[in-house]
PLY file of the C-alpha trace (Angstrom):
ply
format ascii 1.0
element vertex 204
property float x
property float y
property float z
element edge 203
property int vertex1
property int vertex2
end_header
90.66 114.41 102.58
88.76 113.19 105.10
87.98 109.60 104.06
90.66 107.63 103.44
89.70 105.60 100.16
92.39 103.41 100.03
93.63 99.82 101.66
96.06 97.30 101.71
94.89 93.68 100.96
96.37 90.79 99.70
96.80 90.16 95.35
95.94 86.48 96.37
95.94 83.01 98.26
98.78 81.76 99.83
100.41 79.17 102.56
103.07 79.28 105.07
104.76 77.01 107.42
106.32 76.76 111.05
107.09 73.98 112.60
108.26 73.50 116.43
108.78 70.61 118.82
107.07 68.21 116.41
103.73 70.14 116.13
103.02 71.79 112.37
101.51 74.90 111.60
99.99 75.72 108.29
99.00 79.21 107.69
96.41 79.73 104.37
96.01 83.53 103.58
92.91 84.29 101.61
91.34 87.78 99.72
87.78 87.72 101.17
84.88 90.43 100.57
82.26 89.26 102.73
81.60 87.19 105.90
79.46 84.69 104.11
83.04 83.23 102.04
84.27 82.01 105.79
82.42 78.56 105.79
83.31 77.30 102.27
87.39 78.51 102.96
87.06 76.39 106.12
85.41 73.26 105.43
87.65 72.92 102.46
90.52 73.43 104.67
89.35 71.26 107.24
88.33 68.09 104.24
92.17 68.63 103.18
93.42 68.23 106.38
91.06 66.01 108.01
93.90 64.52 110.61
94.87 67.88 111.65
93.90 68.70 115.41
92.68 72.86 115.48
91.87 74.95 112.67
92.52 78.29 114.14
91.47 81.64 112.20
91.84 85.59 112.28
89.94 88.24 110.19
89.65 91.94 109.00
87.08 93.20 106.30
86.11 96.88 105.06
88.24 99.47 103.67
88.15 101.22 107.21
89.70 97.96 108.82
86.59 98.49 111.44
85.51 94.58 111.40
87.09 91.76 112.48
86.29 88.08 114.13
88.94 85.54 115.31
88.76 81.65 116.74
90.88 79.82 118.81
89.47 76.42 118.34
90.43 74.79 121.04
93.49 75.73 121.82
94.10 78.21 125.14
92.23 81.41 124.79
94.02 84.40 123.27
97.16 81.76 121.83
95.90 81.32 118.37
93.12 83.60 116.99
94.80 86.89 118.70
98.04 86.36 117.78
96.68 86.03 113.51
94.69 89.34 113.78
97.83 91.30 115.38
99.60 89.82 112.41
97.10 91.31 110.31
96.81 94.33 111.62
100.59 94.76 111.90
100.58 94.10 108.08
97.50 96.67 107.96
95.42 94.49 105.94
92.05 94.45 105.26
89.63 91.97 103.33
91.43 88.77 104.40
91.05 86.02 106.54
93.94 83.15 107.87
93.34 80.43 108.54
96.38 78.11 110.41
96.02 74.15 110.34
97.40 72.42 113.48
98.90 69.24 113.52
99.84 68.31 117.32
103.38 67.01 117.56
102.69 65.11 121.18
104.69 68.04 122.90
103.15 70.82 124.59
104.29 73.86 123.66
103.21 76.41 126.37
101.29 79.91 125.96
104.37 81.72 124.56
105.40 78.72 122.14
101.61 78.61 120.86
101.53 82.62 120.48
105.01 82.60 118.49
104.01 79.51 116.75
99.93 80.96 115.00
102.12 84.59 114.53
104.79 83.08 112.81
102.74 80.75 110.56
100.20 83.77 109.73
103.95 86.20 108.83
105.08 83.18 106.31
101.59 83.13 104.89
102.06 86.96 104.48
105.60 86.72 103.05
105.21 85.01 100.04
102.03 87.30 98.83
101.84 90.41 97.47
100.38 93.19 99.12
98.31 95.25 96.77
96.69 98.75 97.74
92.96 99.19 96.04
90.57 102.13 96.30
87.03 101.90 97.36
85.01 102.25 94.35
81.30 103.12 93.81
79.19 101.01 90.78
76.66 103.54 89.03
74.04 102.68 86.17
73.27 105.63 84.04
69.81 105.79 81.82
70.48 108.24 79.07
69.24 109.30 75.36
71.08 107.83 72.30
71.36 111.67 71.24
73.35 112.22 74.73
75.75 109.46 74.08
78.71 111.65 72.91
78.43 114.11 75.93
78.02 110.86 78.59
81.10 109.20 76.83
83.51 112.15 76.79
82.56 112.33 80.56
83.43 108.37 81.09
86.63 109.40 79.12
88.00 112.47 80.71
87.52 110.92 84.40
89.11 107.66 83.35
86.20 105.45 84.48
85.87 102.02 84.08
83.02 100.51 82.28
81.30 97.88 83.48
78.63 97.08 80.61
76.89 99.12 78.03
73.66 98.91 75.96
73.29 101.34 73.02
69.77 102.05 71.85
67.29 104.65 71.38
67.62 104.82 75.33
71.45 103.95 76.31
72.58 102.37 79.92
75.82 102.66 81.01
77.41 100.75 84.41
80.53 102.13 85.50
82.66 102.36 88.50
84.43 105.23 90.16
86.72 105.97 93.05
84.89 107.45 96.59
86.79 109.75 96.36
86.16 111.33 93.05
82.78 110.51 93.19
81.30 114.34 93.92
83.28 115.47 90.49
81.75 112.51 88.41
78.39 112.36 89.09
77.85 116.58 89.04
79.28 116.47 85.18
76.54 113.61 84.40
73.81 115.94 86.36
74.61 118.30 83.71
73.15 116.29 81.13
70.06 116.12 79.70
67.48 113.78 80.55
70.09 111.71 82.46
69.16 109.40 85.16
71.37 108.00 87.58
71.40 105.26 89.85
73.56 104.03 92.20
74.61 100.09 92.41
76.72 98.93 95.08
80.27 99.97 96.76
83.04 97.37 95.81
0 1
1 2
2 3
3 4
4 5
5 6
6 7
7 8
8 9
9 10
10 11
11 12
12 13
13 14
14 15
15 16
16 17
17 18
18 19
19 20
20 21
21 22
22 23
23 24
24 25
25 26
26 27
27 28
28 29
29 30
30 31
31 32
32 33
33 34
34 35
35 36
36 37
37 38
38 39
39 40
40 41
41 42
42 43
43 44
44 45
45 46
46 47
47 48
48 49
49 50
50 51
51 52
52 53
53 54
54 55
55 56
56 57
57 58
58 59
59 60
60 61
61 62
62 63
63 64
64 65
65 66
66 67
67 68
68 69
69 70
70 71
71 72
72 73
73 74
74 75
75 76
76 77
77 78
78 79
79 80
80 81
81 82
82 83
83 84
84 85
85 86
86 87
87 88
88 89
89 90
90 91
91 92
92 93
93 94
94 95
95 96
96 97
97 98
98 99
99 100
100 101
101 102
102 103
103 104
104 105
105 106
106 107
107 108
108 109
109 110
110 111
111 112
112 113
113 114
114 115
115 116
116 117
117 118
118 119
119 120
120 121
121 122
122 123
123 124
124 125
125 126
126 127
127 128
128 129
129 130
130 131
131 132
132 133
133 134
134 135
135 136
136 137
137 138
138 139
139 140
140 141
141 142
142 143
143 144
144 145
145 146
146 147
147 148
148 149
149 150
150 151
151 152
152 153
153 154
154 155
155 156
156 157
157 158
158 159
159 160
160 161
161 162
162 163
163 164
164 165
165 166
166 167
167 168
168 169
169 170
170 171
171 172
172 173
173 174
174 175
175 176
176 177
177 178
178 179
179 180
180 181
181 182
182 183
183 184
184 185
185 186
186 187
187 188
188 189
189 190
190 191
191 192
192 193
193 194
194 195
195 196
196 197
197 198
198 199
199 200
200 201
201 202
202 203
């Protein structure tokens, strides 16, 4: 198969911590599924920790791992934000985003001691989460007759879909989701039946 449908993300949020010459380094992991979650996960952060000095960031989105954004905030370029994404991509993670909190201990710590210090914060963060591997799934609505119902459900049945709501009536709807990857298999069964219209939703 071509197209991988499957990725590793994280099962949910979590925190880490390194500390070195004084200076503290929080690391908060969280499952994200969109770009637009990043300002509400970072001004919370930053109202919690309101005395902290750099809030310093790293992340990946899509199944295919193909975007990703980082921040330094402040601190020397390629010290903070780089060393969170190579973490993540180490981990080969997707849909996630760390954030590490900063508080300055008075001591410089150099470029290597910054680098070790955001990559080790970002592995604790990582440690104490579960990595979970999902599939990329396509959401269909289905417009159908009442007289159809038996055929259409046998179908949901047989290729284990997962049903997402359902209206019975003298015309029936049906939203379900199914795997990419069986996708081709699924949707030329419900082609088969009568007077069945299909529409597709969104990719989750």
């Amino acid at each position: 198969m071509l197209f991988d449908d499957r990725y590793k993300t994280i099962k949910t949020t979590s925190e880490g911590i390194f500390r070195d010459k004084g200076s503290k380094f929080i690391g908060y992991a969280f499952p994200i599924s969109s770009e637009t979650e990043i300002k509400n996960i970072i001004s919370k952060i930053k109202a919690e920790h309101s005395k902290a000095r750099h809030f310093c960031w790293a992340l990946r989105l899509s199944p295919d791992r193909s975007i990703f954004k980082l921040n330094d905030d402040g601190e020397p370029s390629g010290t903070a934000g780089r060393p969170i994404l190579n973490t993540l991509l180490s981990a080969e993670v997707t849909n996630i985003i760390v954030v590490v909190v900063r508080y300055f201990g008075g001591t410089l710590l150099g470029v290597p001691g910054l680098i070790n210090a955001y990559k080790t914060a970002t592995v604790e963060a990582l440690a104490v989460n579960e990595i979970i591997t999902k599939t990329v799934n396509d959401v269909y609505e289905i417009h159908f007759d009442y007289l159809e119902m038996n055929t259409v459900m046998r179908i949901i049945k047989e290729e284990q879909l997962t049903v997402l709501n359902q209206e019975f009536d003298t015309k029936c709807v049906v939203k379900f989701e199914v795997r990419k990857s069986n996708l081709n298999t699924v949707l030329g069964k419900l082609e088969k039946v009568e007077g069945v219209e299909i529409k597709y939703v969104s990719t989750i």
